[in-house]
C-alpha positions, 0 to 999 in steps of 0.5 A: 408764381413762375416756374423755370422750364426743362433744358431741351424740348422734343416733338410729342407728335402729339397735339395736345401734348406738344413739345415734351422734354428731352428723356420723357416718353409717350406711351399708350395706356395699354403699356402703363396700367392693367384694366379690372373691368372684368371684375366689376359688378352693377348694383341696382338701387333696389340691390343697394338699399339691402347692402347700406354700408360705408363702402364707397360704390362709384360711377362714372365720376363720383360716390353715388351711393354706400355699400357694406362690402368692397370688389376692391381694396388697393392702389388703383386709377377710376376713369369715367366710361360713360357720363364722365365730363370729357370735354370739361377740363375743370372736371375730374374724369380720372381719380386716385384710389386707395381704399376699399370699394365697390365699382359700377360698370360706368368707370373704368378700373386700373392696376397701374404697372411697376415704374409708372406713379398711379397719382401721376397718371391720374393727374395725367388723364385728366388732362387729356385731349378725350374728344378722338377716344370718344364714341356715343350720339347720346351719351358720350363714351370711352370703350375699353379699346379706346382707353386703351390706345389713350396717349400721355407723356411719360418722364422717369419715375423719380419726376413722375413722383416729383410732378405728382408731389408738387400737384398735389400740394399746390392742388390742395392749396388751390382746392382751398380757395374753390371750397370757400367760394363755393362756401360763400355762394351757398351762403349768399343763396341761403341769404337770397332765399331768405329774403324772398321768403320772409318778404312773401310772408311777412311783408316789408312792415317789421311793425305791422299787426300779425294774424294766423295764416292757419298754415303752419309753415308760414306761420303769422302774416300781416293783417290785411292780407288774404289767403287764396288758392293759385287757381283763383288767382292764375291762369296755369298754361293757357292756350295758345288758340288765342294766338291763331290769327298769327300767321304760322310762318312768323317767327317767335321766341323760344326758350329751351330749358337752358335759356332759363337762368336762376336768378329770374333771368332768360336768353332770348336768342333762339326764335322759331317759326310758329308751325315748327313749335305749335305742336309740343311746345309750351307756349306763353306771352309777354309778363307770363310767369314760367318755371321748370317743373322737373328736377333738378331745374326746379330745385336749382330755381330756374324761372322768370317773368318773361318779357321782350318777346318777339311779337310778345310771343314765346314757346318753349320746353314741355318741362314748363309751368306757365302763370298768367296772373290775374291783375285785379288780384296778383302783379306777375312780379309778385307771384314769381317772387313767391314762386321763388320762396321756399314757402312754395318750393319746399313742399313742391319739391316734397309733392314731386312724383316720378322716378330718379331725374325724371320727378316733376311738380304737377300742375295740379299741385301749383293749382291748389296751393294757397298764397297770402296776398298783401294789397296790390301797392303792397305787392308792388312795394315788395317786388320792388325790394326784392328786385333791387336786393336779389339784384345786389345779391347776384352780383355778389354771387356773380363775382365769387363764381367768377372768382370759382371760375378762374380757380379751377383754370388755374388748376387745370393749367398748372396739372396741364403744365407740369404733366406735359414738362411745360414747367420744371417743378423739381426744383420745388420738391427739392427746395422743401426737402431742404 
């Protein structure tokens, strides 16, 4: 759908403003809204867990938690102070509040002042350009002074209640589509794992004769298969003594946590000379098994069978398990595949200690778990199924995250057009009204 424009335009003196239209203004956030901040109190997760309620307790951007009382019960702006996505324009920093809540020091509280549309200066600040406002090395931050000197475009409330009207129409509409899209790739990840789990279980078979496991959540197994602790079958972070005769100015590949995709996938364009990674890194050779050990990269399945390496040498995050399979009892394909089931992940994810996004799955975890091996051309067979199926299933995961992608640009370019006046939507309003 296209959208006439304003008649007349006028310099912002704002870049990532540009052009306004004639009669619209720009304003300072000190000069449109009051700040609350004073009145915020931080509760504690101990704190909280003698407080369970349904009163929402915000971050920085988004419900963290429930409480049984509220600071806040009125018309308001929430905006991200510190952890917000500033820098991604299809993320939410900015939201509209008209209920009772609680707030935590990490979000900005709002009064918005007499004549100026609370909805449309949310959908304002979230299109602001944030990186001038910004301080922090570690983590990025928006102090109260900065906030305050934010700039966004001003037209007359009548408009401002118009734009704010017609977004919230066409954002639900939009809103829509990107919940069933996310609704198709969960389903498609949920057929995915269900696959890989009842492969590494039951075989490819339907008819083959069936034993107790003796292992209640996996249940019957093909006869023929054998039941083995990791640690008979694996070698678990070997050392890399093996390569000392490897000149340490030679360079290998290296894999932050980043460049280990969910679906079995690695980026191998980082290299690093080998005296730069020997000491504090996790180290692995062509066709080891590797697989994030920390939450949330564990749970979201980041790891893979590790090939092409420069020099067939790789190190990489300390946040890694590394598997070396033994060959007379496990091909690499299999056992990652394994590794990827919920047969595995469930109670791994359960056996995770430490505190908050700091839990782990212990070596000795992985060491002591048993696994059903089929025979080794079983192994093969079953590798191979589930490398052309997985594949067919990405693809399509691929494609409605694609689709997810260009539906939240679409959103954020429609808010960006009508808050800057690039777009008259008026007409709109005015057609529905009729």
């Amino acid at each position: 759908m296209s959208f006439p424009k304003y008649p007349a335009y006028k310099n912002s003196g704002v870049e990532w403003i540009g052009e306004i239209p004639v009669g619209w203004i720009i304003s300072p956030l000190r000069y449109l809204a009051h700040c609350l901040d004073g009145k915020r109190i931080p509760l504690n997760k101990e704190e909280r867990s003698y407080k369970k309620g349904d009163i929402p307790y915000w971050g920085a951007n988004c419900i963290v938690d429930f409480v049984d009382e509220f600071l806040f019960n009125q018309e308001l702006i929430l905006l991200g102070e510190d952890g917000a996505p500033f820098f991604d324009k299809t993320k939410e920093v900015s939201f509209y509040i008209n209920e009772p809540i609680w707030p935590n020091n990490h979000v900005h509280v709002l009064k918005v002042f007499e004549n100026f549309s609370p909805k449309f200066l949310v959908y304002s600040l979230n299109c602001v350009e944030y990186s001038s406002y910004i301080e922090g090395s570690t983590r990025d931050k928006l102090t109260q002074n900065n906030m305050n000197r934010i700039v966004v475009p001003i037209p007359p409330l009548p408009e401002q209640q118009a734009i704010a009207s017609f977004l919230d129409r066409e954002c639900g509409k939009i809103d829509a589509l990107i919940a069933e899209q996310e609704r198709l790739i969960a389903l498609l990840a949920e057929k995915r794992q269900a696959v890989i789990s009842h492969a590494v279980t039951k075989g490819l078979n339907p008819n083959a004769p069936m034993k107790e496991s003796g292992i209640p959540w996996i249940g019957m197994v093909p006869e023929g298969w054998d039941c083995s602790r990791l640690r008979f079958v694996a070698q678990f972070n070997p050392s890399k003594t093996e390569i000392s005769y490897i000149p340490l100015n030679e360079e290998v590949s290296f894999l932050p946590m980043e460049a280990i995709r969910d679906d079995g996938t690695i980026n191998l364009e980082q290299k690093r000379k080998i005296s730069d990674v020997q000491n504090g890194y996790t180290y692995f050779r062509d066709m080891d098994i590797v697989f994030a050990k920390i939450t949330p990269c564990f749970e979201n399945g980041k790891g893979a069978v590790v090939k092409k390496l420069l020099r067939g040498i790789g190190f990489g995050t300390t946040e890694l398990i590394v598997a070396r399979s033994v060959p007379s009892r496990v091909i690499p394909e299999y056992l990652f595949r394994f590794f990827q089931s919920d047969i595995f992940r469930k109670p791994a994810e359960a056996s995770m200690y430490g505190a908050g996004g700091q839990k782990r799955v212990s070596e000795r975890f992985v060491r002591d778990f048993s696994v059903y091996l089929p025979p080794l051309p079983d192994q093969q067979a079953i590798a191979s199924f589930l490398d052309l199926t997985c594949s067919k299933i990405d693809t399509l995961i691929a494609e409605q995250k694609t689709m997810l992608t260009l539906c939240k640009e679409r959103r954020a370019a429609l808010i960006s057009a009508a808050v800057t006046g690039k777009i008259d939507v008026r007409a709109q309003n005015k057609a529905l009204a009729a």
